[in-house]
C-alpha positions as CSV (number, residue, x, y, z in Angstrom):
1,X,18.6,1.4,23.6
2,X,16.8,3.7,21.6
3,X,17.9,2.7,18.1
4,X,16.8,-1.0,19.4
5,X,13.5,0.7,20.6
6,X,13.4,2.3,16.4
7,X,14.2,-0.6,15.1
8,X,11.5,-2.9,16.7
9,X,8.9,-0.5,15.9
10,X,9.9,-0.2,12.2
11,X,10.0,-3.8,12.4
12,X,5.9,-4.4,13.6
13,X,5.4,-1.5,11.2
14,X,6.2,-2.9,8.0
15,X,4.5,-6.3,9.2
16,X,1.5,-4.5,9.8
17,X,1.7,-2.6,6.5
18,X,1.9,-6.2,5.0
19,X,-0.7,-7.7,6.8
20,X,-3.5,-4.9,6.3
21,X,-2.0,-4.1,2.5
22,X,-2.7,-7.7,1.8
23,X,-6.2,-7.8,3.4
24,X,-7.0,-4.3,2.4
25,X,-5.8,-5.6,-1.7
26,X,-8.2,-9.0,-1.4
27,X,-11.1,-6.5,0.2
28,X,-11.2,-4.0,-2.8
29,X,-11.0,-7.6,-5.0
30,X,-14.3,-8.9,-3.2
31,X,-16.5,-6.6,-5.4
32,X,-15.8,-8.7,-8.2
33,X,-18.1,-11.4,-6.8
34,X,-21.1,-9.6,-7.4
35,X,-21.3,-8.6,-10.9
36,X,-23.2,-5.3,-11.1
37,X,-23.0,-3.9,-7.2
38,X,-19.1,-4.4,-7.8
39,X,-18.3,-1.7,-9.4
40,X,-21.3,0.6,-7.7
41,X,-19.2,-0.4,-4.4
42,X,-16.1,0.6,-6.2
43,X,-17.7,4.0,-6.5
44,X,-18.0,4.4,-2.0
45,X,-14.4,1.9,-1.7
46,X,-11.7,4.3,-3.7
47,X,-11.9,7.1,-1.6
48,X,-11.6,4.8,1.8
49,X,-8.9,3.0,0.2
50,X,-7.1,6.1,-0.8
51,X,-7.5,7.9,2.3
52,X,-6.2,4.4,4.2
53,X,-2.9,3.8,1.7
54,X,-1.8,7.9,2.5
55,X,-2.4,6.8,5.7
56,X,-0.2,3.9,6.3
57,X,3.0,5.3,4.4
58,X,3.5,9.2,4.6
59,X,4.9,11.6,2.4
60,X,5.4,11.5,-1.4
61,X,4.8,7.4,-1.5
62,X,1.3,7.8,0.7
63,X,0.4,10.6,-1.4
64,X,1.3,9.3,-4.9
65,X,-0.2,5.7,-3.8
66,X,-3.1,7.0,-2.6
67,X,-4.1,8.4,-5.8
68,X,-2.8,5.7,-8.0
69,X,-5.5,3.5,-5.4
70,X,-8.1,5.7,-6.2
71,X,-8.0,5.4,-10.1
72,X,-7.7,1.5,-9.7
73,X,-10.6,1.5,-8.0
74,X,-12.8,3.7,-9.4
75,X,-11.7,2.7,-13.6
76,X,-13.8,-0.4,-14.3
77,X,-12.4,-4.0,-14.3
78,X,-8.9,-2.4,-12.7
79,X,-9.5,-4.6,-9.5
80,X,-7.1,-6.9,-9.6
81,X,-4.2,-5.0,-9.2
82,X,-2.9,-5.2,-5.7
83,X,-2.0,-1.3,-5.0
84,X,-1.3,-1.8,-1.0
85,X,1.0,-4.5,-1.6
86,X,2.5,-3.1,-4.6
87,X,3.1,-0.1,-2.8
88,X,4.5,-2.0,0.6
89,X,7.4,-3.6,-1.8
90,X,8.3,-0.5,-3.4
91,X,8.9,0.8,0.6
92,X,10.5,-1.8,2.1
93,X,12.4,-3.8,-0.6
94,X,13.2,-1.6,-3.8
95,X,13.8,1.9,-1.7
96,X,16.1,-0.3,0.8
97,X,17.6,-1.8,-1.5
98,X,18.6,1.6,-3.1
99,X,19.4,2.6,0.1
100,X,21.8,-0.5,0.7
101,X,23.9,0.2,-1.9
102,X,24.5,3.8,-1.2
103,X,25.8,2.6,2.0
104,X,28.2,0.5,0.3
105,X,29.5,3.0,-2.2
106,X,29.8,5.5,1.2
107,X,31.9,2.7,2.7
């Protein structure tokens, strides 16, 4: 029951993660609607964004994303690259997948 209990709530977490990485990415690319005040918002966005990316995956991904978020946000024209949901497919599909085959070379 418990491992059904872990498994549901790993489940909602990485849909969450998707869901707010994806809003989170097209948020930090908003600023490039207004020319000049989008990189001055930049300047008050890379700090939130970092804080929120460390937030939603802990340990050594959270930490390394988080800062890799920052400098996207705060280097000029560096917008449009979607850290949150770059960082949610390293997570869930390249570390599992990783993780998949040691299992099979266990079995």
């Amino acid at each position: 029951m418990i491992v059904q209990t872990d498994v549901c709530s790993n489940e909602k977490n990485k849909q969450r993660n998707l869901f707010l990485g994806i809003m989170l990415d097209l948020f930090g690319m908003l600023t490039y609607l207004v020319p000049f005040f989008g990189e001055l918002a930049d300047t008050v966005w890379a700090p939130i964004a970092a804080l929120m990316l460390s937030r939603m995956y802990k340990g050594s991904i959270g930490k390394v994303g988080g800062i890799i978020e920052f400098l996207e946000e705060i280097l000029p024209f560096s917008d449009f690259i979607p850290t949150f949901t770059l960082t949610w497919i390293y997570t869930y599909v390249i570390k599992n997948q990783g993780n998949t085959q040691n299992l099979k070379e266990l079995q």
